[in-house]
N, C-alpha and C positions, 0 to 999 in steps of 0.2 A: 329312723327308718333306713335300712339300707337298699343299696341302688337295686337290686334284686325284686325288692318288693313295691317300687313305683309301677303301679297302672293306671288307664283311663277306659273309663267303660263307653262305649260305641255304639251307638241305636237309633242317630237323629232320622239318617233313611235307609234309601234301598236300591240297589239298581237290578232293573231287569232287563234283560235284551229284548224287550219287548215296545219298551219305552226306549234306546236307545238310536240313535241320528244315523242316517245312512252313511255317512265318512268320520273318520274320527276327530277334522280338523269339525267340522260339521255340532261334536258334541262334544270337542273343549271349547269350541265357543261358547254352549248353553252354561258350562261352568266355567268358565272363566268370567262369565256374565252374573251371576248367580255370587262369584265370590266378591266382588265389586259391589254387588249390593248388601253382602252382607257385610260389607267393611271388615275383610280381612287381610290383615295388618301387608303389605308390599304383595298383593297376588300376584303381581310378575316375577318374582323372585324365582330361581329357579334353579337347583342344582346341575351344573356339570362336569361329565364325566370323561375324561379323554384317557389315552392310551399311548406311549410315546414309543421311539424308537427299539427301547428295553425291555415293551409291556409290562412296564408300572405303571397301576393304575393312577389318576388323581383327582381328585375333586374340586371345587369351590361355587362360591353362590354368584350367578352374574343375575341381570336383567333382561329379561324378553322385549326387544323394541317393536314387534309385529308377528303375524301370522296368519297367513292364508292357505288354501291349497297348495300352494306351492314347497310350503315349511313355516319354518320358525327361525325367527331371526334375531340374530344379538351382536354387539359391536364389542373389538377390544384390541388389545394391539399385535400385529401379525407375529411382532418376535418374543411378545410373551412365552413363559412357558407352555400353555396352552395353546398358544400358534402354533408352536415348536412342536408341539405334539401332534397337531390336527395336521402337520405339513406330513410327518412321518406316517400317518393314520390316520385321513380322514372320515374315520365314522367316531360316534358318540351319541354319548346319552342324557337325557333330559330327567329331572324330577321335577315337579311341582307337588308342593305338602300342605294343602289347607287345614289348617286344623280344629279352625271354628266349624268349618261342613262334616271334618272328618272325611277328606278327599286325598288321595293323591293319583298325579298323570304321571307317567312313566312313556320318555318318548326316545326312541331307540332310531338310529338310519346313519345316512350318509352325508359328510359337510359336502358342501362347495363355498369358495367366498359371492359374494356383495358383489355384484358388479359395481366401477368405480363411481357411476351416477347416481346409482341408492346410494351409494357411501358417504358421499360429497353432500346429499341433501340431509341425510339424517345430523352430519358433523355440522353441517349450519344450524341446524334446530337447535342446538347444544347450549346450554347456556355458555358464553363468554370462558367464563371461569375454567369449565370441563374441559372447552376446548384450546386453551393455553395447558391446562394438566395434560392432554393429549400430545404436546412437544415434548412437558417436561419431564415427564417419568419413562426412566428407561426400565417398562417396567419385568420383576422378576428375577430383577441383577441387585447382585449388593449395591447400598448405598447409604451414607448418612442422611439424618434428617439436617443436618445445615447443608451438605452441598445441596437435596432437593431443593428447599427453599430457598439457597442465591438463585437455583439456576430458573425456579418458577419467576421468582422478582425480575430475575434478565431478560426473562421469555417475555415476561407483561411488557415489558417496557418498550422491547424491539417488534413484538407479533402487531399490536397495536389493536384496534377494536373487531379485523374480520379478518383473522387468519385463517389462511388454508388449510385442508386437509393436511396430515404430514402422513408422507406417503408407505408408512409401517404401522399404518391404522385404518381400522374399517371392518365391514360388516361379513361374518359369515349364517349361512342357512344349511339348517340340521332338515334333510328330504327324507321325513318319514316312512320307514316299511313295518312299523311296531310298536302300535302305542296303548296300552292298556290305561283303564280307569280302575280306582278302588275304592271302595266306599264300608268304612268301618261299619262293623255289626257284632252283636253282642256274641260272648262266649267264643270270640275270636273267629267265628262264622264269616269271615267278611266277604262283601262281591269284589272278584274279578272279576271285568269283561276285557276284553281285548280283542283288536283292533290288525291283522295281520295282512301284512298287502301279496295277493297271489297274482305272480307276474311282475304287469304294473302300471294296473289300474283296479283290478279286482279286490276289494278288500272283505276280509273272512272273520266273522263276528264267532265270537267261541268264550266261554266260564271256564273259567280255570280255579282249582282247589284253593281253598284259601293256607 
């Protein structure tokens, strides 16, 4: 079979803006809730997308650590390439792709970081382990796999059981103005609804072509 010809047929539901939640953090809760119970495989998983000095785009899959009205939030290290980027450019974009519901969220705005006391409480939750990798990867710079691991083995030895934050790590929050839902349907019919912030606080419920 060539790649050409892989499909997956679409129909489990339906979305109508009639059944949809007054804010859009409001009704990725109800599916973020929904994909939880249907045991689909890391639903925090989440594509993002940043944009760097050059406007090359780039991508990778991080972890959603929270979300409220406020945004969406996720941790990682500020001089990453992805810092690098979001420092040049702070706006970006979110995907989440369920594909047991046949969902995906599309969530679009502007960073700010984590202020240092969210940052500091979430790097304690950490397990042990994650938070000694947090000294030791300088990450998105060349490096061998032997010097990683002398310098993880150094780190353990010297951080000791409750290391600090180290302070080119921590949390940023993506402040949504645009977040669409999609919900697969047959004949490639699918629902768009989407979610556009007028102002800011007003948000504007609209179908968009699939």
């Amino acid at each position: 079979m060539s790649v050409a010809d892989l499909r997956q047929k679409y129909g489990k539901f339906e979305l109508l803006e009639s059944g949809m939640a007054g804010t859009p953090v409001e009704q990725f809760t109800r599916w973020f809730s929904q994909a939880l119970e249907a045991g689909v495989p890391e639903p925090n998983a989440m594509t993002l997308a940043t944009v760097g000095a050059d406007m090359r785009p780039s991508t990778r899959i991080v972890l959603i650590k929270g979300f409220d009205e406020q945004g969406f939030v996720f941790y990682t290290n500020y001089e990453s390439r992805k810092g690098i980027e979001l420092a040049a450019h702070p706006h970006a974009s979110l995907l989440f792709f369920w594909q047991p519901l046949e969902r995906q969220v599309r969530i679009e705005g502007r960073i700010e970081k984590t202020s240092p006391q969210e940052s500091d409480e979430y790097f304690h939750s950490r397990p042990l382990g994650s938070r000694v990798g947090a000294w030791t990867s300088p990450q998105s710079r060349p490096v061998s796999r032997e010097e990683l691991e002398a310098r993880h083995a150094e780190l353990s030895a010297s951080l000791g059981e409750h290391p600090d934050r180290p302070p080119h790590w921590g949390g940023y929050r993506l402040i949504p103005d645009y977040v669409e839902f999609w919900q697969g349907r047959p004949s490639r019919l699918h629902d768009r609804v989407a979610y556009r912030l007028q102002g800011d606080q007003s948000w504007i419920l609209q179908r968009l072509a699939p």
